[in-house]
C-alpha positions as CSV (number, residue, x, y, z in Angstrom):
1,X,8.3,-3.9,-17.3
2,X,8.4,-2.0,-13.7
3,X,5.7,-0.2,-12.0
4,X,5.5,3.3,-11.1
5,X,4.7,4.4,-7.5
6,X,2.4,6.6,-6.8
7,X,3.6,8.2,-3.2
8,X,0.3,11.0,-2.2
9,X,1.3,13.9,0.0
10,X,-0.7,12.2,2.8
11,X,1.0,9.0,2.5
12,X,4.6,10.7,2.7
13,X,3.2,12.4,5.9
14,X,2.8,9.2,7.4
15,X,5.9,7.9,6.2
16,X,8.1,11.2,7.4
17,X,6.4,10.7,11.0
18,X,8.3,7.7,11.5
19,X,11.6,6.9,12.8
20,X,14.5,7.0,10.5
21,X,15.6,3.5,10.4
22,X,11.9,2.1,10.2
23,X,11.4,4.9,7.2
24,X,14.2,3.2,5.6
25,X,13.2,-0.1,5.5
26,X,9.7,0.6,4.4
27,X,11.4,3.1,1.4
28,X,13.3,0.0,0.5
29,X,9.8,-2.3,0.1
30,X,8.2,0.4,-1.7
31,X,11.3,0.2,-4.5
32,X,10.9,-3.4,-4.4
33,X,7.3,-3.3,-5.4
34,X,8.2,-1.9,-9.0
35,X,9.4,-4.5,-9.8
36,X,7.3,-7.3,-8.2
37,X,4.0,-5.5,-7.0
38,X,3.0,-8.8,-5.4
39,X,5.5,-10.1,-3.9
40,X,5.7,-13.3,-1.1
41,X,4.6,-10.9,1.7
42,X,1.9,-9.5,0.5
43,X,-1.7,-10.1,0.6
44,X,-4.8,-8.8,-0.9
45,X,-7.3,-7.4,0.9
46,X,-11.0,-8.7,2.0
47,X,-13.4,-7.5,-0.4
48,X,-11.3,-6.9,-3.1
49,X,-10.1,-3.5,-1.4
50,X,-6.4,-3.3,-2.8
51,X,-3.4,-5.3,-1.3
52,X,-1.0,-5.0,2.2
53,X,2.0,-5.1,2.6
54,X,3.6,-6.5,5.8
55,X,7.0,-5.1,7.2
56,X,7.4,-6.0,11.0
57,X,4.5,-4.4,13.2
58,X,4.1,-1.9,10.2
59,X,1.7,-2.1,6.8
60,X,1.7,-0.3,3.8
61,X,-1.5,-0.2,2.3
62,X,-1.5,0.2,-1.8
63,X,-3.6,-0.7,-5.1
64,X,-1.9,-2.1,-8.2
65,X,-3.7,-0.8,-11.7
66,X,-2.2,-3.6,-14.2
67,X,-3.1,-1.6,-17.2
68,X,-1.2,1.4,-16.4
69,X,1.6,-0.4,-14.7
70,X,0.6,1.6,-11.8
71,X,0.5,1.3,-8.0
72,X,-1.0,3.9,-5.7
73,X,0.1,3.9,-2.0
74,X,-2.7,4.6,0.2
75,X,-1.5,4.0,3.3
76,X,1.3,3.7,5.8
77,X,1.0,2.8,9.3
78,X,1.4,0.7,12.7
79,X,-0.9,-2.6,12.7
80,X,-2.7,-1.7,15.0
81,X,-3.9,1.7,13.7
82,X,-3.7,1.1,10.3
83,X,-7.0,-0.7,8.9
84,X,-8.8,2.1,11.0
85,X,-11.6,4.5,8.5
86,X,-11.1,2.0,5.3
């Protein structure tokens, strides 16, 4: 059975600040993730704090809640930027 993703107006902010092709790419791993929400190049997070999801210099951050078959994106952002306020 496929996940939904959840895609907050804050997280599509960050997503519709980027350049076309990377937006793209990173739309393309997001549709991936309903169907395998953990997939090769993923990792979970220190402390338990939800999983990332690498995509070049880029990361999408994002919880999976196996119950409801749902995964909420939190964040979207450069590397460098992107593990920032957590």
């Amino acid at each position: 059975m496929s996940y939904q993703v959840n895609l907050p107006k804050t997280v599509q902010k960050q997503l519709n600040a980027l350049p076309q092709e990377l937006k793209e790419r990173i739309l393309k791993c997001i549709v991936q993730l309903q169907e395998e929400p953990r997939p090769a190049n993923s990792l979970q997070m220190k402390g338990g704090q939800g999983f990332r999801l690498r995509i070049g210099d880029y990361r999408v951050l994002y919880d999976i809640d196996d119950s409801s078959k749902l995964i909420n994106l939190r964040r979207i952002g450069h590397r460098r930027e992107i593990y920032r306020d957590l």
